[in-house]
N, C-alpha and C positions, 0 to 999 in steps of 0.2 A: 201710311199703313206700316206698323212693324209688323214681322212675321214672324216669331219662335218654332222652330221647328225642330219637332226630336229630341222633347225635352217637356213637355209635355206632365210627365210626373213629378219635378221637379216647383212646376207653378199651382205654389199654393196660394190661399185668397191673399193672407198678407204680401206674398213677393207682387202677387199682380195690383193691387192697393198703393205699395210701394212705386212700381211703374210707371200708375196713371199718374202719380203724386208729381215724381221727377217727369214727366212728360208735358205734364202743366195744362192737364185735359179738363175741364169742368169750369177754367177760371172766369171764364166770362160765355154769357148765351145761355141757351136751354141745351141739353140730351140727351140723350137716348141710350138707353142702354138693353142689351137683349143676348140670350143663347141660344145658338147653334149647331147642330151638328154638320152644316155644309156653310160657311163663310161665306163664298163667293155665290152661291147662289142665294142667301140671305140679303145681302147687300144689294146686289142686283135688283132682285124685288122692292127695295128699298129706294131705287130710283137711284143706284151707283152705277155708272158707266166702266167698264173694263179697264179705263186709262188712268181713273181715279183709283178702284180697286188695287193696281197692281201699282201705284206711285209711290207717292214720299210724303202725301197730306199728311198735315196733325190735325185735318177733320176730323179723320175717328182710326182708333185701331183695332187693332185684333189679339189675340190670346188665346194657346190654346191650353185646358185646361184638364184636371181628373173625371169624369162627369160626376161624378157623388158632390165633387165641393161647383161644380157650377152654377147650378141656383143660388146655392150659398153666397158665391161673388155678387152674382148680380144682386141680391137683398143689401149686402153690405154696402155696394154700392152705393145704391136708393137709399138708404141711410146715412151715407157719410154726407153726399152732395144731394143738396136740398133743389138744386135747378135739373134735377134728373126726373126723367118718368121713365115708363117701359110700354108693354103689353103683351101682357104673359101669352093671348094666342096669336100670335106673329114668333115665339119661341119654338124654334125647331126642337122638337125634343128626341134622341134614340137611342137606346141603350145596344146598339148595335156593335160599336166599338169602345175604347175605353175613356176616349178620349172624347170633350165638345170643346166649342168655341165661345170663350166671353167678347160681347163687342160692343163700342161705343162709339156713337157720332155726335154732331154736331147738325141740332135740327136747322134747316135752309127750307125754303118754300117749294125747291124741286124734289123736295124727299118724301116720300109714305110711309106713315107712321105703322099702320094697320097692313098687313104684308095674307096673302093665301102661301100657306106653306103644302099644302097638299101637292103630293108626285115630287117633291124634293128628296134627293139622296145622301144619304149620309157617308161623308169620307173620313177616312183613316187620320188623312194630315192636311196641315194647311197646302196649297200649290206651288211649284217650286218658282223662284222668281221668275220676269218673263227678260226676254231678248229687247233692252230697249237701244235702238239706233235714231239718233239725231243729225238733222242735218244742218248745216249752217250757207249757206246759196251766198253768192255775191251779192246779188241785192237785197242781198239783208233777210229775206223770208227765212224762218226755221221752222222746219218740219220734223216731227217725230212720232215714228211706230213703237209697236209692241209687239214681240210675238210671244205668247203666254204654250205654246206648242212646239215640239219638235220641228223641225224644217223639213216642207216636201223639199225633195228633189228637184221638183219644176222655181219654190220658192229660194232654195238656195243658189241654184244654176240664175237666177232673175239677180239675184242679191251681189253676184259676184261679177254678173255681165254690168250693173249698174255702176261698180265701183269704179270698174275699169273704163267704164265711158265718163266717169266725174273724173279723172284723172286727166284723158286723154282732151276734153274739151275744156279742162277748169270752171266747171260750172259751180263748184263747192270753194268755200273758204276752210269749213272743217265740217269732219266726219269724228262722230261718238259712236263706238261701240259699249255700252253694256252688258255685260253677260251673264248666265246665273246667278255665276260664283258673287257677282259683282265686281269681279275685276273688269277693268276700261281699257281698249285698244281705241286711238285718237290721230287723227289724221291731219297737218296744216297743209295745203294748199300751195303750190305757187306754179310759173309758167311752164308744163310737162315736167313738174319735179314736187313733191313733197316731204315732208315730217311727220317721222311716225313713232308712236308715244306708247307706251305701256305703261300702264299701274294699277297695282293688285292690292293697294291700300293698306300693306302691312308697313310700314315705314314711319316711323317716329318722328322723322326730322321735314314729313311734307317729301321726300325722293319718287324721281319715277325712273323709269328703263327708256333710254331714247334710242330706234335702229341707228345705228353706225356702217358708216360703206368700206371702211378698212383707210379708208386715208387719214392724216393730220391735220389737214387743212382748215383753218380757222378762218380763212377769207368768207365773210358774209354774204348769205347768198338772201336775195331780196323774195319775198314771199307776197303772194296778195294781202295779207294783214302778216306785218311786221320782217326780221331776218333772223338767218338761224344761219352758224357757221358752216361750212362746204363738208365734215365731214358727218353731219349731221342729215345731211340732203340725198336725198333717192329718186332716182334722174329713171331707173330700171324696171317700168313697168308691171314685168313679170314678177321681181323682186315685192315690189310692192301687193301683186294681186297674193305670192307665197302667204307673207305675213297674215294681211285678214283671211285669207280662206283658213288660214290653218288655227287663226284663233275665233273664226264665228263655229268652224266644227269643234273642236278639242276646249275649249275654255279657257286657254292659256296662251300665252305667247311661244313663239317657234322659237328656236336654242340650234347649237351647235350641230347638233345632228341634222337640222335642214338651212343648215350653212347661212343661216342668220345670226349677227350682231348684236349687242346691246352696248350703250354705254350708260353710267348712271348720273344721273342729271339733278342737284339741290334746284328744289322750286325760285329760290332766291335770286339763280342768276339768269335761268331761263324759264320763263314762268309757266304754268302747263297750258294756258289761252286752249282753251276746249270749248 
């Protein structure tokens, strides 16, 4: 799923034409193409689970679009690529806002073609990404949520207690934070000590932000998967719970003013193992 957001007037049929083109959507299979004025509750009907919706397939994407030229895409569409169909009453249609959605998948046998749009509402913008956190367990199992909503209180107080007991028992080899922004807060693993990793994906050269403890020390400290030098390592519990709680509320990594660290770290020598 790509998502353009807040830009909206900008996507005309040729730029979104151009998109599917470099995206390399149509090349093989049959599918579907169809408008929207609520994306995620189209797709859902459609037989998309929320995990699929809010990921990183190139089953199908999304667009949002002017509504005058929306029809317009999807025709052009069906015209350009001949393995496409639709069905115009499974199109959300409403002139409610200014803006709809162009979408296309890729037909699978778990999907429904023919969708009841009736009681669907129509939104302003696409939703904003969701909160994805991955886990990585020592025997291997990896688990991963979503949270597509604000954090209760009770869910954030759960989120912060869980950290601090994966830490205290090493029951994790690494921990993924995702965040809106899609900047990534990352955690390695080792004996009541970790590695903790920032990257906000604006770095040319592959760079992230590694915590730092104020020392020099390069002596190697041994981790459940692999070693990272001593001053790289965070032995201080509470230090560690600072960092995530402050980057799953704020979107960002902590700085100076909450008397955290960085150092900056070429993928090359130490590689980000997420």
């Amino acid at each position: 799923m790509i998502w353009r957001r807040g830009n909206y007037n900008e996507n005309t049929v040729d730029m979104i034409l151009n998109q599917i083109a470099v995206g390399k959507y149509f090349q093989n299979g049959e599918w579907y193409v169809g408008v929207t004025a609520n994306a995620v509750q189209s797709l859902t009907a459609h037989g998309f689970a929320g995990e699929e919706i809010f990921g990183r397939t190139l089953d199908f994407a999304v667009r949002d679009i002017p509504a005058e030229n929306a029809v317009k895409c999807k025709q052009e569409i069906l015209k350009l690529y001949k393995n496409t169909s639709c069905d115009d009453e499974s199109d959300f249609l409403s002139d409610k806002f200014a803006n709809l959605f162009i979408y296309v998948f890729e037909k699978k046998p778990k999907l429904v073609m023919h969708i009841d749009v009736s009681g669907f509402t129509p939104v302003k913008t696409l939703p904003e990404n969701p909160v994805w956190i991955t886990e990585k367990s020592r025997d291997g199992t990896v688990t991963r949520k979503f949270y597509d909503h604000d954090f209760s209180e009770e869910e954030f107080a759960y989120l912060l207690e869980h950290f601090r007991e994966v830490f205290l028992t090493g029951a994790l080899n690494t921990l993924v934070i995702q965040h809106r922004s899609i900047c990534e807060m990352w955690v390695n693993y080792g004996e009541r000590c970790c590695r903790i990793s920032y990257d906000a994906h604006t770095s040319q050269e592959g760079g992230y932000a590694s915590w730092r403890n104020g020392s020099k020390a390069r002596k190697p400290v041994k981790f459940f998967v692999g070693e990272y030098p001593a001053y790289m390592v965070c032995t201080d519990v509470e230090q560690y719970m600072t960092a995530l709680s402050y980057f799953l509320k704020n979107d960002r990594k902590p700085a100076k003013r909450q008397n955290v660290l960085w150092a900056w770290i070429k993928e090359d020598k130490f590689p980000k193992n997420k």
